[in-house]
N, C-alpha and C positions, 0 to 999 in steps of 0.2 A: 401519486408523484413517484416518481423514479428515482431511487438514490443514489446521488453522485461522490458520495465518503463512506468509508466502509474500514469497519473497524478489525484488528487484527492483534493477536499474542507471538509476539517472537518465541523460537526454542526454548532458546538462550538470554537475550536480552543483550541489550545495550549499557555497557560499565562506564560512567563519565569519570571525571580526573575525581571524584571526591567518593570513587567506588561504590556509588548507588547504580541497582542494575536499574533499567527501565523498559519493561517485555510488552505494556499493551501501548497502542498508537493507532493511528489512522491513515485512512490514503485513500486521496481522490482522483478519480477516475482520468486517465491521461487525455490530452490534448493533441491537435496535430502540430504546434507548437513543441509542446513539450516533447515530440519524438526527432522533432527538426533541430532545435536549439543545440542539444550535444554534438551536432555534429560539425554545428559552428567552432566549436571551443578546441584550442592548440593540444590538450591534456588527452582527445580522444584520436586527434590528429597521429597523437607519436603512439599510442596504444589504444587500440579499439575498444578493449576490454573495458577501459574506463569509461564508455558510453553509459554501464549500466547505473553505473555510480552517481552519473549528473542526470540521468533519468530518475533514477528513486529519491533522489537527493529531493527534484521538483515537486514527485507528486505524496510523497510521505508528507501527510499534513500535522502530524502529532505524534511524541515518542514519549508517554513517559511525561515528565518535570523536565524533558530537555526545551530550551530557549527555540521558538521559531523565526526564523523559518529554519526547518533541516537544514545543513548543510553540505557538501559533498564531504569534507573530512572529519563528521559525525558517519558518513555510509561507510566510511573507510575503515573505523576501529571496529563494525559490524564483525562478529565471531561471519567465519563462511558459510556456519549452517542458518545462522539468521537471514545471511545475503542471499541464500539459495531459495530458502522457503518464502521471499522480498520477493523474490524474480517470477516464482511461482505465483503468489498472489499477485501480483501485478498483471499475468496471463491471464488470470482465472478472472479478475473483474473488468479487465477489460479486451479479451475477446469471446468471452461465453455469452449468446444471448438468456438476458435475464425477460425471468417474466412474473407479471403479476396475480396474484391471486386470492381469489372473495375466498373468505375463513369466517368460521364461528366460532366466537371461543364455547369450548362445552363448559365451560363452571358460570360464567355472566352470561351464556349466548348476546355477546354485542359482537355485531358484524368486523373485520379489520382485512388489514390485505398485505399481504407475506410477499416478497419476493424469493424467486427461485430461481435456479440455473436450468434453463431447458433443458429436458431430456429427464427432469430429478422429479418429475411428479407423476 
């Protein structure tokens, strides 16, 4: 089976109002939906910039102890270098072809199967 959520460590992390950071989270694999929707909304209309924000907003599935769903003005108190390395991961799973592959583990030799990014094996 192919995975569609894929787990990730902010830099920096995410500070809510009660100053807990929150750095590991998730995000599932975008939609042609979710690339269309931003560009419905008035916020990306007056600034394009903010497209990125109601994108990762959709597909970040888990921050941390923050409340889901993400929201855009949870992306928005994102330190830049968290936002940056967001933007990046969101490239990397979803335009790299991933691929699958038969492994043994050496200490139990039971069979399992790894995903990779083409090109990495």
């Amino acid at each position: 089976m192919v995975a569609t959520e894929y787990a990730f460590v902010l830099p920096r992390g995410y500070i809510d109002e009660q100053g807990t950071v929150h750095r590991e989270g998730t995000m599932r694999l975008a939609t042609v939906m979710d690339e269309i929707n931003p560009l419905r909304d008035p916020r990306v209309r007056g600034n394009e910039a903010y497209l990125v924000v109601i994108l990762l907003a959709q597909v970040i599935t888990g921050l941390g102890n923050v409340p889901t769903p993400i929201t855009p003005a949870v992306v928005e108190r994102l330190f830049a270098i968290d936002l940056t390395y967001l933007m990046d991961f969101y490239r990397q799973i979803n335009q790299i072809d991933i691929r699958l592959f038969s492994v043994v583990c050496p200490h139990c030799h039971q069979p399992f199967e790894v995903e990779l990014p083409a090109g990495s094996e």
